[in-house]
Rosetta silent file (secondary structure, phi, psi, omega in degrees, C-alpha in Angstrom):
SEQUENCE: XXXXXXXXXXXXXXXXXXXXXXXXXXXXXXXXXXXXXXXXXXXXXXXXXXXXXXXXXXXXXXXXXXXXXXXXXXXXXXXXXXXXXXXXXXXXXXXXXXXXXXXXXXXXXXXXXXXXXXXXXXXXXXXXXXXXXXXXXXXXXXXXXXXXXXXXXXXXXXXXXXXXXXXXXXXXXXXXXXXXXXXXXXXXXXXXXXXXXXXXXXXXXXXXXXXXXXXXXXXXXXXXXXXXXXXXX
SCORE:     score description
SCORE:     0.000 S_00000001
   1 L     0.000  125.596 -178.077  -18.759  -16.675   34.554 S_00000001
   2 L   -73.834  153.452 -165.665  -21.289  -15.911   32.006 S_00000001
   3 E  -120.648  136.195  164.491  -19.672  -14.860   28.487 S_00000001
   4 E  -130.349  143.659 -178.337  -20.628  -12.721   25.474 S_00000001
   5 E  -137.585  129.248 -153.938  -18.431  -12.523   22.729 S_00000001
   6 E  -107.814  130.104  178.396  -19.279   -9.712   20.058 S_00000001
   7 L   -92.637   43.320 -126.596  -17.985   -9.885   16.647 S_00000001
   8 L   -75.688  115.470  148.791  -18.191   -6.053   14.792 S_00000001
   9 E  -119.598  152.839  165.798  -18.731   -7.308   10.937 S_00000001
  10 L  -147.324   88.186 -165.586  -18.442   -5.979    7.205 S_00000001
  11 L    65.119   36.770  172.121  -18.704   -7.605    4.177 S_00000001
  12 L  -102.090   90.996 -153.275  -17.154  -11.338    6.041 S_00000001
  13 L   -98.779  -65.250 -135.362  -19.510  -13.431    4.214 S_00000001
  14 L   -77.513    1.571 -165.009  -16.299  -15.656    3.557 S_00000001
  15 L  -146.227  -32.679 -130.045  -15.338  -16.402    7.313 S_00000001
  16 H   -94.420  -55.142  151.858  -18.211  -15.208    9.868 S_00000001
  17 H     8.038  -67.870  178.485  -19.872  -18.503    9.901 S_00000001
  18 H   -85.927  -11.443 -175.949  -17.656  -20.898   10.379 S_00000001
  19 H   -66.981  -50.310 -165.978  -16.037  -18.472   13.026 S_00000001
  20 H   -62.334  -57.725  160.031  -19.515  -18.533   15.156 S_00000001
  21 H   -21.835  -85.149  164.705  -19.369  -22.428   14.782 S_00000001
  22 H   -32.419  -42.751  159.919  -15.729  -22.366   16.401 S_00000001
  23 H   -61.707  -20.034  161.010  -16.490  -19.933   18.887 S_00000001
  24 H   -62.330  -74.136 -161.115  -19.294  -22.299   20.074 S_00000001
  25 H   -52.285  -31.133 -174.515  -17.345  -25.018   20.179 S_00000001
  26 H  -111.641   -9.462  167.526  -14.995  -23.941   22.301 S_00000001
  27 L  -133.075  116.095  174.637  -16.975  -21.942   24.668 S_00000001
  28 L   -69.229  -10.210  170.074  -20.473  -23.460   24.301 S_00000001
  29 L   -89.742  -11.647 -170.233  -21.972  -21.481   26.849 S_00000001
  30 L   -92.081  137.779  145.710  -20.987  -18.417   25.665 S_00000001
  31 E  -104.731  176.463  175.657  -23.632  -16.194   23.326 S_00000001
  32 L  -164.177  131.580 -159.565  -22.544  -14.263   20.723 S_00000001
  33 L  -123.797  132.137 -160.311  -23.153  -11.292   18.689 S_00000001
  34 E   -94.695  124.791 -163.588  -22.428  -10.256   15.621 S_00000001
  35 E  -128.590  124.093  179.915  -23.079   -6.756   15.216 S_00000001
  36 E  -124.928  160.116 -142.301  -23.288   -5.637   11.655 S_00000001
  37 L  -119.500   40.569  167.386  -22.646   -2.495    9.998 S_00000001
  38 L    33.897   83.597  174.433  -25.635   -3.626    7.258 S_00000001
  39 L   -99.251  133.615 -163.408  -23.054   -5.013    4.747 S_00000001
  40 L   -72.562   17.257  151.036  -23.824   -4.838    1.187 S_00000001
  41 L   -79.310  -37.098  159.467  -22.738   -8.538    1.405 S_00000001
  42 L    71.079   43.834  158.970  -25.434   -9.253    3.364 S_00000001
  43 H   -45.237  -50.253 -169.163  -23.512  -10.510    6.393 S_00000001
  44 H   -48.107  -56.809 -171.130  -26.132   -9.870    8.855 S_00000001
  45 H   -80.425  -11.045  168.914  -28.563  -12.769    6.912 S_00000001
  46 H   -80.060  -18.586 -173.752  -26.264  -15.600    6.459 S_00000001
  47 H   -93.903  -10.436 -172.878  -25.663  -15.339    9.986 S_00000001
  48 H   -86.436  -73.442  178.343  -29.496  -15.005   10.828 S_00000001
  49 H   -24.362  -84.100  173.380  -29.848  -18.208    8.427 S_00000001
  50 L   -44.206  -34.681  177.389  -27.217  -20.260    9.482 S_00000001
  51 L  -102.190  -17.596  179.473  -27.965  -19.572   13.103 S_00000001
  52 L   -36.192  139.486 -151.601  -32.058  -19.908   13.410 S_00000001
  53 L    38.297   16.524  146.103  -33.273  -21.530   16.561 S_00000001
  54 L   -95.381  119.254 -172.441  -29.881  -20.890   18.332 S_00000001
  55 L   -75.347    7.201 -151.508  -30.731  -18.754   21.072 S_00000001
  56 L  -120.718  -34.676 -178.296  -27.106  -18.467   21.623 S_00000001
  57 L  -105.210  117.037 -158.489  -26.518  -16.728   18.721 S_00000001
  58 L  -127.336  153.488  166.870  -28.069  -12.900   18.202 S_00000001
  59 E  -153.323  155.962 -136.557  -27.378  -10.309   15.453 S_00000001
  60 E  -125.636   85.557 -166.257  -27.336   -6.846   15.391 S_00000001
  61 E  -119.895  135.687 -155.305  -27.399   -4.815   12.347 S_00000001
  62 L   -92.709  110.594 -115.230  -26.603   -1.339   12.357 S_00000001
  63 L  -153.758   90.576  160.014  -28.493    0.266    9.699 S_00000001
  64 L    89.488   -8.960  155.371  -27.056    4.065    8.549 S_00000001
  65 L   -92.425  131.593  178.237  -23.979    3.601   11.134 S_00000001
  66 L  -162.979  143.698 -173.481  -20.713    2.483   10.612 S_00000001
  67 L   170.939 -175.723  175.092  -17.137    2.312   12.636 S_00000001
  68 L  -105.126  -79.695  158.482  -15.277   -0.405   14.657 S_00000001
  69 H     6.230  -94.626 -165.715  -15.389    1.576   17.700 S_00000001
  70 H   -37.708  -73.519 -168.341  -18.980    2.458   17.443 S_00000001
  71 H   -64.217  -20.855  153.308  -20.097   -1.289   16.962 S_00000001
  72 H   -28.969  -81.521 -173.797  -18.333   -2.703   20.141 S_00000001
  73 H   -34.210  -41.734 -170.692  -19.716   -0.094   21.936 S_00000001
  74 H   -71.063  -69.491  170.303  -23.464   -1.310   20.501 S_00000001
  75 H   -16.361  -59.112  174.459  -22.261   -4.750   21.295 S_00000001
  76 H   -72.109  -11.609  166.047  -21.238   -4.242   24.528 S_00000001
  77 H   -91.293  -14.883  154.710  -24.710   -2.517   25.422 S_00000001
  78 H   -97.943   -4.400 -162.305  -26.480   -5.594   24.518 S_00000001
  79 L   -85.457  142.139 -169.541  -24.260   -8.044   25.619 S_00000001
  80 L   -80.263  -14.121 -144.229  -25.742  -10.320   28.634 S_00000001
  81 L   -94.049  117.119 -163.130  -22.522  -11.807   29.784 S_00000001
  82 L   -65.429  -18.920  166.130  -20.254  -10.751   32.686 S_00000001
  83 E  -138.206  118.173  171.643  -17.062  -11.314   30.439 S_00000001
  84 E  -110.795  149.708 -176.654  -17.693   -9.770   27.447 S_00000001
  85 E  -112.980  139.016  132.710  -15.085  -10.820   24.607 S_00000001
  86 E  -126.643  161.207 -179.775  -14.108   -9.510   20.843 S_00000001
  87 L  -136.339  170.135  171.904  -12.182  -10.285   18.288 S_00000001
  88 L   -98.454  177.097 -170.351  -12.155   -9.708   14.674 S_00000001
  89 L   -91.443   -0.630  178.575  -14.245  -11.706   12.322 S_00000001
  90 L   -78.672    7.700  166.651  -11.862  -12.378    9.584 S_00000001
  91 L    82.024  -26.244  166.707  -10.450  -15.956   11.205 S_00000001
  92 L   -30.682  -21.033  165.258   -7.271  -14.457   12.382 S_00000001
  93 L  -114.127  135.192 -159.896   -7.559  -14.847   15.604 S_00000001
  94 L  -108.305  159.296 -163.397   -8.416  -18.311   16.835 S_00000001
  95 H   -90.495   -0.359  168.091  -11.159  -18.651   18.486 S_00000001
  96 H   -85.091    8.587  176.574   -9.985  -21.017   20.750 S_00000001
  97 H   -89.810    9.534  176.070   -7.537  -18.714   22.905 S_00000001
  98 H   -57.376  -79.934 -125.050  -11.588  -17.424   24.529 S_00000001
  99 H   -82.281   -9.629  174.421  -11.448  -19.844   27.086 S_00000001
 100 H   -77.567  -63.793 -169.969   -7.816  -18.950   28.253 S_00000001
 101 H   -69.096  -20.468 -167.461   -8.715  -15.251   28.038 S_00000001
 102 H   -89.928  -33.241 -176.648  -12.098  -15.775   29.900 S_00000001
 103 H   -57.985  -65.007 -177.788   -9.838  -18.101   32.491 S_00000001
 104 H   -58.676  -32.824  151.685   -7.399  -15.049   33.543 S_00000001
 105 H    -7.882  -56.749  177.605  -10.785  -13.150   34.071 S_00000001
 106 L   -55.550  -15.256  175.394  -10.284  -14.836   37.296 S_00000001
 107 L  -112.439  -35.531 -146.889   -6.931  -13.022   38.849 S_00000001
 108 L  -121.203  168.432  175.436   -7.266  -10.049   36.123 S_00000001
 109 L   -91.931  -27.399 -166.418   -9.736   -7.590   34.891 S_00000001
 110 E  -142.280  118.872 -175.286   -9.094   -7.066   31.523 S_00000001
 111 E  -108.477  104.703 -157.932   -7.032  -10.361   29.677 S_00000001
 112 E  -104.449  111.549 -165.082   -5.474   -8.939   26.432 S_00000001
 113 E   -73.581  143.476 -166.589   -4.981  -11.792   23.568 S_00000001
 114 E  -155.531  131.267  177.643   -0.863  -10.520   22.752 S_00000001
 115 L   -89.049  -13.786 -172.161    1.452  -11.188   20.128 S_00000001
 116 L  -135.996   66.385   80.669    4.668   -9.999   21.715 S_00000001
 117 L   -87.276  177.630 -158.866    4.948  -12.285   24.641 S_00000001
 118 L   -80.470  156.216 -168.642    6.771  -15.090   24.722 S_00000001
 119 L   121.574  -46.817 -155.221    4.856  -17.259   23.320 S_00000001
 120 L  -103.302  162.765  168.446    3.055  -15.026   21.185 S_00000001
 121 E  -170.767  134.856  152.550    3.662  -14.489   17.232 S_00000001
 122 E   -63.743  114.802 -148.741    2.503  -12.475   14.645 S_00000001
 123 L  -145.333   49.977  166.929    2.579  -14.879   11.774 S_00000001
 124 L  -102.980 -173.688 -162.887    1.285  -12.996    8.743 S_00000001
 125 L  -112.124    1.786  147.631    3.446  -12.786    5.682 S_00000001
 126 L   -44.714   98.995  144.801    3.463   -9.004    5.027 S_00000001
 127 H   -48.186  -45.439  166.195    6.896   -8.076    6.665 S_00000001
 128 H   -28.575  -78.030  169.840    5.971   -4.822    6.399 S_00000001
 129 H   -62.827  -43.078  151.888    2.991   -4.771    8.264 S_00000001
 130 H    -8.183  -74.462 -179.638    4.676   -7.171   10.944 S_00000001
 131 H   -63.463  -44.331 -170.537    7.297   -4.683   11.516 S_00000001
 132 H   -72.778  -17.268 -164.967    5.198   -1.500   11.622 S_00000001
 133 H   -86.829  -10.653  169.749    2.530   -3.374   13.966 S_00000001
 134 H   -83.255  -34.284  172.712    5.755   -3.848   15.995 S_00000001
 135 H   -53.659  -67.503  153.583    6.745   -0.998   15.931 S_00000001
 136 H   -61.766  -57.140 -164.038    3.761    0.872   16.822 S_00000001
 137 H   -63.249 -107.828 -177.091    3.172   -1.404   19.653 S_00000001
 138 H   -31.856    8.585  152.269    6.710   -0.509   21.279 S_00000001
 139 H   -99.851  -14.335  172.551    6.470    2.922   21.110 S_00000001
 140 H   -81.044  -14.522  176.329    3.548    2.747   22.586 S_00000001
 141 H   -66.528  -56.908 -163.412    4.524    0.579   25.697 S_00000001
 142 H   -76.568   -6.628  165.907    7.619    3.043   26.174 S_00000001
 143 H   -85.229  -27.903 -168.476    5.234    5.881   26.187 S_00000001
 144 H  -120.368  -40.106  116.286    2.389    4.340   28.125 S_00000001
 145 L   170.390  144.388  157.288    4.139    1.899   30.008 S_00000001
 146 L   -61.303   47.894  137.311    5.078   -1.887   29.421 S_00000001
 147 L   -88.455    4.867  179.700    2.605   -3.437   31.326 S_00000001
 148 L  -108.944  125.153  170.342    0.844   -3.821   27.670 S_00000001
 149 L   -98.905  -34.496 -161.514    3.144   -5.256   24.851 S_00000001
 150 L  -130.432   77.748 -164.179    0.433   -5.636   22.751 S_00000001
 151 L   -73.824    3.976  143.622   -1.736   -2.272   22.725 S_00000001
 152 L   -82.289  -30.387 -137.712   -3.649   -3.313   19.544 S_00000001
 153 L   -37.352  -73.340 -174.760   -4.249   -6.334   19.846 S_00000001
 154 L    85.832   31.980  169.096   -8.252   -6.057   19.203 S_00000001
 155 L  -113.896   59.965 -164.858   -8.301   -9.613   21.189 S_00000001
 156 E  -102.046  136.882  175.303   -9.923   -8.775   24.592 S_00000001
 157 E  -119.280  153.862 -174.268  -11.945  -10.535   27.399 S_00000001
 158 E  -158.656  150.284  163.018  -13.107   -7.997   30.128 S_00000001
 159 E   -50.776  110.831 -176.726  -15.210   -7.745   33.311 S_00000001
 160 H   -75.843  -16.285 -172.406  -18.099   -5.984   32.187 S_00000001
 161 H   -65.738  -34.548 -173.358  -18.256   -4.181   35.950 S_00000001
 162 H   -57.374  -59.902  169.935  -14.874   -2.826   33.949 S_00000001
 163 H   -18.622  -59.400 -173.801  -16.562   -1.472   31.004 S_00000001
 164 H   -74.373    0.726  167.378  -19.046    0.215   32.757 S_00000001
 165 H   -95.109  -37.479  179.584  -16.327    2.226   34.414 S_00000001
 166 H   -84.781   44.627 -151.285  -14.098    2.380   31.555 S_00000001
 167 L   -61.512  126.918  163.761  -16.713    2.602   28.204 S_00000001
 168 L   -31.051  120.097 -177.400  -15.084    2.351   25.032 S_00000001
 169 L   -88.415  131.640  179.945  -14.477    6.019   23.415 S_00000001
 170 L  -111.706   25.642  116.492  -16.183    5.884   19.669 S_00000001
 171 L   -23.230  -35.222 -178.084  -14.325    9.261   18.306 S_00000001
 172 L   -69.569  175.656 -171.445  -11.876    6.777   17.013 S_00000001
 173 L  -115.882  -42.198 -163.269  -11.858    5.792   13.507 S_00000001
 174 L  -134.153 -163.250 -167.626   -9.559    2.531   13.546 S_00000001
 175 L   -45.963  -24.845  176.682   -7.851    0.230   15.830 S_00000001
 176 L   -77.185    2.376  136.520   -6.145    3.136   18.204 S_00000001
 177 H   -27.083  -71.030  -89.113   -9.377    2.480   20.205 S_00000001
 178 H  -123.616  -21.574 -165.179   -7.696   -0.441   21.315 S_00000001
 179 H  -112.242  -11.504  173.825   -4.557    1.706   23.000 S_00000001
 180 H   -88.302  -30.154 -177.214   -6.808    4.145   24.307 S_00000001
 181 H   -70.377  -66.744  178.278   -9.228    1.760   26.128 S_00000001
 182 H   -26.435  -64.942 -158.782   -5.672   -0.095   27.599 S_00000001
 183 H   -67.327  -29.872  157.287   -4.209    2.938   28.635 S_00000001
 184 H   -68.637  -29.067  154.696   -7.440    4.065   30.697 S_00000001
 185 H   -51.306  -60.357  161.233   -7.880    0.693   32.024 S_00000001
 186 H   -53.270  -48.952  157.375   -4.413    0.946   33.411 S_00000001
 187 H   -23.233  -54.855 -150.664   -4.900    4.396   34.299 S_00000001
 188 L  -108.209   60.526  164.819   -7.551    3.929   36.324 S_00000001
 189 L    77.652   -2.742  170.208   -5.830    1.016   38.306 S_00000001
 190 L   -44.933  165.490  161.462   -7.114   -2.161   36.815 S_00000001
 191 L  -106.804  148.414 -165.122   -4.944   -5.426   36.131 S_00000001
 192 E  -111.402  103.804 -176.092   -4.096   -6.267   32.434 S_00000001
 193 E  -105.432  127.697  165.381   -2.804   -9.826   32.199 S_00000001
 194 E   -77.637  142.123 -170.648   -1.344  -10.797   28.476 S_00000001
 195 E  -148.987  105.410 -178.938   -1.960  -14.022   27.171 S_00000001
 196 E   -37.344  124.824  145.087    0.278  -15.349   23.976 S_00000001
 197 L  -160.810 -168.445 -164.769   -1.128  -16.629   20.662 S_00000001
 198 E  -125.606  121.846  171.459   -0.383  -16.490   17.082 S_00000001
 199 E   -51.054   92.764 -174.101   -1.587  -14.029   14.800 S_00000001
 200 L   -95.307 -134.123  168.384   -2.282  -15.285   11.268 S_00000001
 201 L  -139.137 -172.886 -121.800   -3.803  -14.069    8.415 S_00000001
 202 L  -101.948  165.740 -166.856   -7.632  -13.177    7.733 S_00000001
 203 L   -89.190  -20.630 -154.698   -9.137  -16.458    5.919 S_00000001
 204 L   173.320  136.706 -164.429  -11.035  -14.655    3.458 S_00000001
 205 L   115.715 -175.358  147.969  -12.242  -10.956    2.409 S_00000001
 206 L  -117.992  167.470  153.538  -10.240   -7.666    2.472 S_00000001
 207 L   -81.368  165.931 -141.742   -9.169   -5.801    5.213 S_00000001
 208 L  -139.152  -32.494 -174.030  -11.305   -2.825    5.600 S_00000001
 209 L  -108.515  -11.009 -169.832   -8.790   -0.358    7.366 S_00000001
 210 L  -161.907   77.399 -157.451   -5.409   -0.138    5.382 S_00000001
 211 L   -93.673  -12.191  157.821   -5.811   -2.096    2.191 S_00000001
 212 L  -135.248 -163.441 -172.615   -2.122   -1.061    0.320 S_00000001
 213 L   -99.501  -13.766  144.002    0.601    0.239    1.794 S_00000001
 214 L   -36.694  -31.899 -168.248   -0.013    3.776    1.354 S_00000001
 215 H  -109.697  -47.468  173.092   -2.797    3.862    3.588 S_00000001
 216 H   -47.289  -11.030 -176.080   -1.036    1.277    6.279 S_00000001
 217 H   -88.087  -39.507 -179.740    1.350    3.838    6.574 S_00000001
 218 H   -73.047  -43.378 -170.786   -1.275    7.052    7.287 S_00000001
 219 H   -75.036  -27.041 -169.198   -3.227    4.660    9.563 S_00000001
 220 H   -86.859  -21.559  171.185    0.278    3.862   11.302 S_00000001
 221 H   -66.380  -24.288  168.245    0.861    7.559   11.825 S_00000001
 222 H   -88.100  -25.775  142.401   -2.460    8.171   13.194 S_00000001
 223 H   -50.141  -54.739  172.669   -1.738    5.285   15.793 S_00000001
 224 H   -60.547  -35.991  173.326    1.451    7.724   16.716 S_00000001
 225 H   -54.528  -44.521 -166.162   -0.835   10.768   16.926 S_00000001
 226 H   -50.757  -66.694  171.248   -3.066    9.030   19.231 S_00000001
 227 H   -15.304  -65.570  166.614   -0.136    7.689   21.511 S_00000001
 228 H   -53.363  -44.513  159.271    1.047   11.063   21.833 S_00000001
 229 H   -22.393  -75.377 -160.233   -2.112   12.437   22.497 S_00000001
 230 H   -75.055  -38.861  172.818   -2.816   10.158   25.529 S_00000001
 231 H   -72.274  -43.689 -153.599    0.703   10.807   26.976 S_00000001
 232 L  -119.158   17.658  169.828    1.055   14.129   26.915 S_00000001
 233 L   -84.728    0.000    0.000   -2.452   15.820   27.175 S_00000001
């Protein structure tokens, strides 16, 4: 099965590199595209640099645009690959659980990288966020249903024949993409297989959506609107 695996960057000077390197390595066959949201860091060109005369590696910079959502979505309209994958670019995710997630491609439709099965572990050292990302995620399973434990995750391999029924909605702002695209997947009868690994924590940068705890909290509440939203409209 051919693979694309799209990376939505902003200012990861410090990590996006060595990540594309890793993601090669373990699935060498794969391309992969970095789609950047023209970071004043000047993501787009180290990865242009660093990658010249690998045809495997394309980048995609978004110029006067900017979202999570949004750049998937671009991503996923260029990507060649029949299982397209993302993750985020901040090393947090390893890049070696692709070839696992591209492997359940094979029973399942959609393979969702998951921190809360066994197996799985979130293993950054904010309790805080730990707990609320826990939190969130089980109310949304008892609302939406527990075949998803982990309805953020933002670690996915997918069928692209899924995609084109199920397209990513870019109205979102943050991460509750991620619970709306599940929950419509399931909805419209696909299979979701979970596949454990351990979260850590980003190698290098800021985070970009909830950078104290004031705003992790408004971002986690806005994960509850959404939730509600999708159950009960």
């Amino acid at each position: 099965m051919t693979i694309s695996v799209i990376l939505p960057t902003y200012n990861e000077r410090e990590t996006i590199v060595p990540l594309v390197g890793e993601i090669l390595s373990a699935v060498p066959e794969a391309e992969v595209l970095v789609v950047d949201d023209d970071s004043p860091d000047q993501t787009w060109a180290l990865v242009e640099q660093a990658s010249a005369g690998d045809p495997r590696v394309r980048v995609l910079r978004r110029i006067g645009r900017r979202g999570l959502p949004s750049a998937l979505a671009d991503g996923i309209a260029q990507a060649k690959g029949a299982a397209v994958v993302w993750l985020d670019a901040d090393g947090s995710m390893p890049a070696a659980v692709i070839p696992v997630l591209v492997a359940r491609l094979e029973v399942a439709e959609v393979a969702v990288a998951s921190r809360y099965v066994r197996g799985g572990q979130d293993t950054r050292t904010s309790r805080v966020r730990v707990g609320t990302s826990w939190l969130i995620n089980a109310f949304a399973a008892l609302l939406l249903g527990w075949g998803v434990r982990d309805y953020t995750s933002g670690f996915i391999a997918v069928r692209q024949a899924v995609l084109d029924r199920v397209p990513l909605r870019t109205h979102y702002a943050y991460g509750d993409y991620c619970i709306d695209f599940l929950y419509r997947v399931a909805q419209a009868g696909f299979r979701i297989e979970e596949i454990p690994y351990r979260c850590g924590e980003r190698r290098g940068g800021e985070t970009k959506t909830a950078p104290d705890l004031r705003q992790f909290v408004g971002l986690g509440l806005t994960y509850v609107v959404s939730i509600l939203r999708l159950r009960f409209r």
